[in-house]
C-alpha positions as CSV (number, residue, x, y, z in Angstrom):
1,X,6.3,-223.1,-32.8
2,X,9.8,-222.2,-32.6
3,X,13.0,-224.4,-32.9
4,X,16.6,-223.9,-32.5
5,X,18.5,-225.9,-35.1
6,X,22.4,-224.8,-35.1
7,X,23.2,-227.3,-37.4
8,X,21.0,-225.4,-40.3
9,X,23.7,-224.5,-42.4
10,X,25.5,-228.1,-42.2
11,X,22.4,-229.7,-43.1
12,X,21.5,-227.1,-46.0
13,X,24.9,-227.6,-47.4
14,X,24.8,-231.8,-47.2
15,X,21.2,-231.0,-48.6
16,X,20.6,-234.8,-47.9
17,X,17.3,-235.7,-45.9
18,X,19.0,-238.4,-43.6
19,X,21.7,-235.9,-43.0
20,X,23.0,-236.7,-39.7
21,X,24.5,-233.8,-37.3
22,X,27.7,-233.7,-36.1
23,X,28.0,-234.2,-32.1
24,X,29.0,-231.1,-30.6
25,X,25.9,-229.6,-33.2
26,X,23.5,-232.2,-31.7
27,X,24.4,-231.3,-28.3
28,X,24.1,-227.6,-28.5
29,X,20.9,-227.5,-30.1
30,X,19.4,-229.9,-27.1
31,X,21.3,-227.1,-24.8
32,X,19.9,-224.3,-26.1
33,X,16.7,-225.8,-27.0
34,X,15.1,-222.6,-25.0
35,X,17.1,-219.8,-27.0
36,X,14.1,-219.4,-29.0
37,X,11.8,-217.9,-25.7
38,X,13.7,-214.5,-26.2
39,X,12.8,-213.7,-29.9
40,X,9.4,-216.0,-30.2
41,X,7.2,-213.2,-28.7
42,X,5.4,-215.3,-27.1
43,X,4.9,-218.3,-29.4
44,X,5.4,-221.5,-28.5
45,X,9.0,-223.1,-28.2
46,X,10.1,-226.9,-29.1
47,X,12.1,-228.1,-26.2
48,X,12.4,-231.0,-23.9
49,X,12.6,-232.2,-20.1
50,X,12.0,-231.0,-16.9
51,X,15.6,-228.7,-16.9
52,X,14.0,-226.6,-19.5
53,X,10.7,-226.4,-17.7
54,X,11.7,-225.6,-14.6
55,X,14.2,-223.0,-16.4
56,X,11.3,-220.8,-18.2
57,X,8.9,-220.9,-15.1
58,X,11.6,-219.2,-13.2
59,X,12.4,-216.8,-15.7
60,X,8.6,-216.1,-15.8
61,X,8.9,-214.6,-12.4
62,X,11.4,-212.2,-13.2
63,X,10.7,-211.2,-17.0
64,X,7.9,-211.0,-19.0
65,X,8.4,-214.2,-21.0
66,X,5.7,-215.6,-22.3
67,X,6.3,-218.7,-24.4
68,X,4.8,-222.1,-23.1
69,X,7.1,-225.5,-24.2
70,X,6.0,-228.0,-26.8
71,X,8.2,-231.1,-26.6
72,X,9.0,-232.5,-29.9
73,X,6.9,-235.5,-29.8
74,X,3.9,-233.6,-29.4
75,X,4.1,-231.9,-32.0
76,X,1.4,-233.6,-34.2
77,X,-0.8,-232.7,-31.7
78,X,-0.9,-228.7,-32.9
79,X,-1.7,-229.0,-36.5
80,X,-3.3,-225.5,-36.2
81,X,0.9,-223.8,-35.8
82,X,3.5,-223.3,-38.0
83,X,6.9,-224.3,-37.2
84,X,9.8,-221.9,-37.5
85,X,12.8,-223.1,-37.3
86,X,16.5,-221.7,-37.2
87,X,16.7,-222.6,-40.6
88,X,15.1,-225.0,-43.2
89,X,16.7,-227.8,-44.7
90,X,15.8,-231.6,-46.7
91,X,16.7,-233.4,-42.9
92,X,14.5,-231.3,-40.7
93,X,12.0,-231.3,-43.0
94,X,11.9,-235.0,-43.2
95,X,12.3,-235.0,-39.4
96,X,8.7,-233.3,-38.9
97,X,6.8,-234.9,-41.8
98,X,7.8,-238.2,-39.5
99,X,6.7,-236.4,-36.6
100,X,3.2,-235.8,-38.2
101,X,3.6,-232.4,-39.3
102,X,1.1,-232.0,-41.9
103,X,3.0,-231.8,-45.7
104,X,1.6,-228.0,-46.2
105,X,2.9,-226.8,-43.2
106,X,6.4,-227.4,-44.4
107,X,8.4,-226.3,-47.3
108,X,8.1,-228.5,-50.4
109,X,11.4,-229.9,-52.1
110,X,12.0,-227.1,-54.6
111,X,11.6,-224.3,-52.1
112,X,14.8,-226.0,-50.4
113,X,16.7,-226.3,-53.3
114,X,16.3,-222.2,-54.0
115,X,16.8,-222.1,-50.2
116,X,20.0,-223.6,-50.7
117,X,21.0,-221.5,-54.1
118,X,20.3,-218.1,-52.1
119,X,22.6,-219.0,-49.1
120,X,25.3,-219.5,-51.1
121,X,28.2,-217.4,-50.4
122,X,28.7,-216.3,-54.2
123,X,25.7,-213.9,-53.9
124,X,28.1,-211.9,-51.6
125,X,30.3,-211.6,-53.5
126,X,28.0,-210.5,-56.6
127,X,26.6,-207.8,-53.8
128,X,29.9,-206.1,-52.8
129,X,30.8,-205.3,-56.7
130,X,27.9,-203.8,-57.3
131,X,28.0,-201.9,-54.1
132,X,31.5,-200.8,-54.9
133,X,30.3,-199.6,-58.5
134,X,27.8,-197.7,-56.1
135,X,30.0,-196.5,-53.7
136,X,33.5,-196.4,-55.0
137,X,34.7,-195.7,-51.3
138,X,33.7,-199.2,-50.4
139,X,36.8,-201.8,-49.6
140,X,37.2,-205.3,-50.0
141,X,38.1,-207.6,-52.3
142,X,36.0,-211.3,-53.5
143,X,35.8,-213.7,-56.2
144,X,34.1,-216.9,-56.8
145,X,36.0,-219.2,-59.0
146,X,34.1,-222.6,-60.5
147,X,37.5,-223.7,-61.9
148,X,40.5,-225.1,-59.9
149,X,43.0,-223.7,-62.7
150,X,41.2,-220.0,-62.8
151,X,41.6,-219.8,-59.0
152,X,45.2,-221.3,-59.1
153,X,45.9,-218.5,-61.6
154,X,44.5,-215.6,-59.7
155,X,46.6,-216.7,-56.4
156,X,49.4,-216.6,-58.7
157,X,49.0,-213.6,-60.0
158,X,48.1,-211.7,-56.4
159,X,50.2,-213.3,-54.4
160,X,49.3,-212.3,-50.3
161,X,46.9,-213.5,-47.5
162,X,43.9,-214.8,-49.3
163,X,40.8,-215.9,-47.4
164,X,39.0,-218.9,-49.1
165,X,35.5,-220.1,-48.7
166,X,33.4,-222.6,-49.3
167,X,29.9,-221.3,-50.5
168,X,28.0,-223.1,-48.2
169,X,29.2,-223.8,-44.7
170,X,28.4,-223.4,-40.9
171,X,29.0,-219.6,-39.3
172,X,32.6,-219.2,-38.9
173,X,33.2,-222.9,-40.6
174,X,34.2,-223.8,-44.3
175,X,36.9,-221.1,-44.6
176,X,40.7,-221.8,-45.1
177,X,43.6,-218.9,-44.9
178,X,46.2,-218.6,-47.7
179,X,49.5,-217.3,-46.0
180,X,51.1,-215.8,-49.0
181,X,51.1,-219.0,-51.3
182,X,48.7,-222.0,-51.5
183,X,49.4,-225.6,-50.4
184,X,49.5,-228.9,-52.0
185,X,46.8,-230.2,-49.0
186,X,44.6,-226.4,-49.8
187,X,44.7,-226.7,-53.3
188,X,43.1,-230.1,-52.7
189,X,40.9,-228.9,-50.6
190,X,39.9,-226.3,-53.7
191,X,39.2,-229.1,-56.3
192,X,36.9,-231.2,-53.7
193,X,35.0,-228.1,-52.7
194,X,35.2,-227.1,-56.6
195,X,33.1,-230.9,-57.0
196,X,31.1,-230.8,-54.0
197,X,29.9,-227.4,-54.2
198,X,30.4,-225.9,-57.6
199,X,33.1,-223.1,-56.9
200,X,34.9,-221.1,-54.4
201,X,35.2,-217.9,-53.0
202,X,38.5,-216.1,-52.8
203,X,39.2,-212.7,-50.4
204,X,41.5,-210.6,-49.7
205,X,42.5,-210.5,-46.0
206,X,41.4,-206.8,-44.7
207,X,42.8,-204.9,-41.3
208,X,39.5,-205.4,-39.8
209,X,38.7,-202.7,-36.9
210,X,35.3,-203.7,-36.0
211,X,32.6,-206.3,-37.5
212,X,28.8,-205.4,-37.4
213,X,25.7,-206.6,-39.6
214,X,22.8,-204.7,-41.2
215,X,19.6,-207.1,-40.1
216,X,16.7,-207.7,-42.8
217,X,13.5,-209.1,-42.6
218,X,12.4,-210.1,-46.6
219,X,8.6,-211.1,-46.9
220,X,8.5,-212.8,-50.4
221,X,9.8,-209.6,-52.1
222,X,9.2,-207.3,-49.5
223,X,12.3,-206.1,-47.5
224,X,12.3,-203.9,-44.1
225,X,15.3,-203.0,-42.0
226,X,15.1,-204.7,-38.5
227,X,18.5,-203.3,-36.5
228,X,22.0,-203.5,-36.4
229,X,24.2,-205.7,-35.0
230,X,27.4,-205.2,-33.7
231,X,29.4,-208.1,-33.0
232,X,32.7,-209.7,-31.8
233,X,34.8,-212.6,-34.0
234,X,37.9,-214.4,-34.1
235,X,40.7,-214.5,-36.8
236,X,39.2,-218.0,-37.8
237,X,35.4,-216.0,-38.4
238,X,34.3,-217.9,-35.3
239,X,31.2,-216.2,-33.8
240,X,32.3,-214.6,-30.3
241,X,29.5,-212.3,-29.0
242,X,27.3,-208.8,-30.0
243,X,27.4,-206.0,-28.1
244,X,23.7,-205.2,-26.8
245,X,23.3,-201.3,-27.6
246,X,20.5,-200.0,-29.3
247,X,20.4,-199.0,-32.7
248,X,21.2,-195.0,-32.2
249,X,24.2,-195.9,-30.2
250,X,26.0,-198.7,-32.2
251,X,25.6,-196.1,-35.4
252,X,27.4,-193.3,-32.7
253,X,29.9,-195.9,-32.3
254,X,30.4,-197.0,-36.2
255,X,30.3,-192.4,-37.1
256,X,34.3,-192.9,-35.3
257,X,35.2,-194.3,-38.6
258,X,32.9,-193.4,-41.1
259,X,29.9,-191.0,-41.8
260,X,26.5,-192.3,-40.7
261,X,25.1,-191.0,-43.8
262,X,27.1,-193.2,-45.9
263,X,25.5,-196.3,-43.4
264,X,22.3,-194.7,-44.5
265,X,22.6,-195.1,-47.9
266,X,24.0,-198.4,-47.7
267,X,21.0,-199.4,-45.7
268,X,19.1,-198.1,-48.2
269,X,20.2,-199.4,-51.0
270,X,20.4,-203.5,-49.8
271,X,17.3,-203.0,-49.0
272,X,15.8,-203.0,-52.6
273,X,19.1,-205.6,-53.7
274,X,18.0,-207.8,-51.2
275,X,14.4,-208.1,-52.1
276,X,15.6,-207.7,-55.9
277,X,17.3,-211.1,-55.5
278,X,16.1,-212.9,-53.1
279,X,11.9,-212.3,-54.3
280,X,10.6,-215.8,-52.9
281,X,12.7,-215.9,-49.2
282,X,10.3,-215.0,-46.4
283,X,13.0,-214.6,-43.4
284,X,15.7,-212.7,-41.8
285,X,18.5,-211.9,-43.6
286,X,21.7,-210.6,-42.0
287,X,24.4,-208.7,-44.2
288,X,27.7,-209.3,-42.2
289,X,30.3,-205.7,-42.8
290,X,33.6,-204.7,-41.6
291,X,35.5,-201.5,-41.0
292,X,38.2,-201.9,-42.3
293,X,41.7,-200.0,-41.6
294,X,43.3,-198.6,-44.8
295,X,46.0,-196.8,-46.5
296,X,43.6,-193.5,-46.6
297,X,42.1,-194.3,-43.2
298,X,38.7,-196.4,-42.6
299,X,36.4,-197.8,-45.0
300,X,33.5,-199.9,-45.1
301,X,33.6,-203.4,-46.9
302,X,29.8,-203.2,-47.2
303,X,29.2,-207.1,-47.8
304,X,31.4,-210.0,-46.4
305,X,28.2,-212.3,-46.2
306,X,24.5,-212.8,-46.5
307,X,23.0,-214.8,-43.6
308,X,19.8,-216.1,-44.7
309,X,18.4,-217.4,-41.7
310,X,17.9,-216.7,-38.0
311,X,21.4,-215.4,-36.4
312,X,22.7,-214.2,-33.0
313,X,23.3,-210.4,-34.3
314,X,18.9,-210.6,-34.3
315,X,18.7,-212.6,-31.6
316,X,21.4,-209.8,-29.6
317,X,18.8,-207.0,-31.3
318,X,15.7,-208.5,-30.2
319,X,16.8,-209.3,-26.8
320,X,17.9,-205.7,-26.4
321,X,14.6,-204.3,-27.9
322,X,12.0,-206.0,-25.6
323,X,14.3,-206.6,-22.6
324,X,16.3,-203.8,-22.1
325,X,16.1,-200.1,-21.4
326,X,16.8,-198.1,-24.7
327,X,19.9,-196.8,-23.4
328,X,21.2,-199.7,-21.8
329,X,24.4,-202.0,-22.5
330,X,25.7,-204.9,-22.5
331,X,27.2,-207.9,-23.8
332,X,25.6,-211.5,-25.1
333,X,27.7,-214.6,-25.6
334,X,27.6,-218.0,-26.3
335,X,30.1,-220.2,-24.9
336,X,31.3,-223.6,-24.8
337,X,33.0,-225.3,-21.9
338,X,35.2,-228.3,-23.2
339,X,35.2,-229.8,-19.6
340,X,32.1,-231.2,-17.8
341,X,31.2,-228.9,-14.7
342,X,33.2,-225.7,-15.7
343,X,29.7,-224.5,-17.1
344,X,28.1,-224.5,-14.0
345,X,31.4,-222.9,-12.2
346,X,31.0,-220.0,-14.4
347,X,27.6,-219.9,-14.2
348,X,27.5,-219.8,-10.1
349,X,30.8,-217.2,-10.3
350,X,28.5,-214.6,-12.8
351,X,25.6,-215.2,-10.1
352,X,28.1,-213.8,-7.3
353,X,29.6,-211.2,-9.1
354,X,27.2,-209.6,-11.0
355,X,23.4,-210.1,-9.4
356,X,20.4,-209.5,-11.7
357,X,18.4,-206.4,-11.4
358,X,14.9,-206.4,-13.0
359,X,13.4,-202.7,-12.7
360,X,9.9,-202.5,-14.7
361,X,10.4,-205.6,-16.8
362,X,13.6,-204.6,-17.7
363,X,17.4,-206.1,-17.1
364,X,19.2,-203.0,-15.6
365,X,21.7,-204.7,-14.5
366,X,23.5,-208.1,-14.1
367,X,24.1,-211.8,-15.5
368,X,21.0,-213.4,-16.8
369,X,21.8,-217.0,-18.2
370,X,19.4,-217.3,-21.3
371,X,19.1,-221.5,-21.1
372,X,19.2,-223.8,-18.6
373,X,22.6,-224.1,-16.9
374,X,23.5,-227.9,-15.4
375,X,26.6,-230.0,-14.4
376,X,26.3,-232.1,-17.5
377,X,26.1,-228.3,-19.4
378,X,28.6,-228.0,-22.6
379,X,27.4,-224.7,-24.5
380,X,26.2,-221.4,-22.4
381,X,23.8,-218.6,-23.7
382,X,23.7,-215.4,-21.3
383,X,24.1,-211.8,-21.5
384,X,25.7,-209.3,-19.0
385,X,24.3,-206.1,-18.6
386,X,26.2,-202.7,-17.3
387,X,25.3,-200.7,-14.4
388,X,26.5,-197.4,-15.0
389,X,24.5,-194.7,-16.2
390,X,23.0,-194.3,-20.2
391,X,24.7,-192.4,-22.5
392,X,28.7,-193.4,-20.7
393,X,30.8,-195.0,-23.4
């Protein structure tokens, strides 16, 4: 049984079992309740009401979805399933165990707390300098400081735009820009992270040209490769959108900047780091990269994060796998309208414009919202697919 949790990394971070979600996390998760139909492969999906019913039985005319709805209450009534969520955390686990999920179906206490230690954002930055010892042609820059005078000192003595972190925070959340010098109010915000969390992270601020991820599945110490993603953010980090294009094409489109056999390597060698470090995790695992513009030319900072959970890059790569042609393309987004009603405006505007064509299964063309869209509707999953002919950049 599937769920959509957005709030995972919130929650993992408070690492309190009566965590409470903010809002606007609460909301999306109800909204997107159905995300998980397109990666469950046919397992069952938590979700409620008659919206998201009525939703998947008329995408089951078009596509070949197969995942049936299990509304949360119910729950207890499937002993026999496992539930995977978006991510694990203490609240969510205390949420089904009051539901009646049975204690050995979820993960005990101490599998959360090394949960918890692995998503930490330090582990990056332990990755990229031994990557760089690796590959010396590697970029990037990143430290993780436990004391508020040893990264007061360091900012002294490198003075320039200076990303810093918290090690455990929400996609695109948690992060705070240095212009040139730090602040009274951001060195404040240093010593209660410092408490809270046990350090920060420090980067240097990189002329990014594009952002893409490497996609992992780890099996308790086994580690395969499961596709790339190529995605779109803001200056903030905010999460904007992947490109859907298979495999082959976003590795023709990254060989503009840098060799492919230098991405095969790379590849190559996470894949024994990652099981190397992370030996109990059984999950995906995204590595978020950049290229990078530099004084000699592009280069590849190899390891800006390490996603341990469920992220849109696989959800971008899985929709593209089983839902697309091989050579098709397109784009997959996640929005959120601030005003009530805009959502559905949109929605009715991409209908118009750009009208779904399903040939053999497959999207060849179009706008396909991926949840229910409503008046009431605040956050948007869809993708838009291209019409003209495979292989045109």
């Amino acid at each position: 049984m599937y769920l959509f949790n957005p709030d995972n990394d919130l929650a993992l971070a408070n690492f309190s079992a009566n965590y409470t979600p903010p809002a606007t996390a609460a909301k999306m998760a109800q909204e997107l309740a159905l995300l998980p139909i397109w990666y469950a492969r046919g397992a069952s999906v938590i979700a409620e009401g008659e919206e998201n019913r009525s939703f998947l039985h008329s995408i089951k005319n078009i596509l070949p979805v197969s995942s049936s709805l299990i509304p949360l209450s119910d729950i207890k009534l499937h002993p026999q399933h496992v539930v995977v969520p978006w991510g694990w955390n203490p609240s969510l686990r205390k949420r089904l165990l009051s539901l009646g999920v049975p204690e050995e179906k979820l993960p005990t206490m101490d599998i959360l707390k090394q949960l918890r230690h692995d998503s930490g954002r330090q582990h990056a930055v332990r990755m990229l300098r031994e990557l760089q010892v690796e590959e010396p042609a590697f970029c990037g820059e990143s430290h993780y400081f436990t004391s508020l005078d040893e990264l007061l000192a360091y900012l002294r003595s490198f003075p320039g735009d200076k990303l810093l972190k918290m090690p455990l925070s929400g996609s695109g959340k948690g992060l705070i820009r240095i212009l040139w010098k730090i602040t009274d109010k951001q060195t404040d915000w240093c010593r209660r992270v410092i408490l809270e969390q046990g350090g920060v992270v420090v980067e240097s601020v990189m002329q990014r040209v594009e952002d893409f991820a490497m996609e992992f599945y780890l099996n308790k110490g086994e580690c395969r490769f499961a596709g790339y993603s190529l995605f779109r953010s803001a200056k903030s980090g905010a999460y904007m959108g992947n490109e859907l294009l298979s495999d082959r094409r976003i590795e023709e489109n990254l060989s503009a900047y840098v060799p492919i056999v230098l991405l095969h390597r790379l590849r190559e060698t996470l894949l024994g780091k990652l099981a190397l470090y992370f030996p109990s995790y059984t999950g995906y695992a995204g590595v978020d990269m950049m290229i990078c513009e530099t004084g000699e030319g592009y280069s590849v900072q190899p390891c800006v994060e390490i996603n341990m959970r469920m992220n849109m890059g696989m959800v971008a790569r899985l929709f593209h796998n089983q839902y697309m042609e091989v050579d098709g393309q397109g784009r997959f987004r996640v929005d959120y309208f601030k005003q009530p009603g805009n959502a559905l405006l949109f929605h009715q505007k991409m209908e118009r414009e750009n009208p779904l064509v399903v040939v053999n299964e497959k999207v060849s063309s179009g706008y396909l919202p991926l949840t229910p869209v409503t008046a009431n509707t605040r956050y948007t999953a869809y993708v838009v697919i291209d019409d003209e002919p495979p292989g045109i950049e």
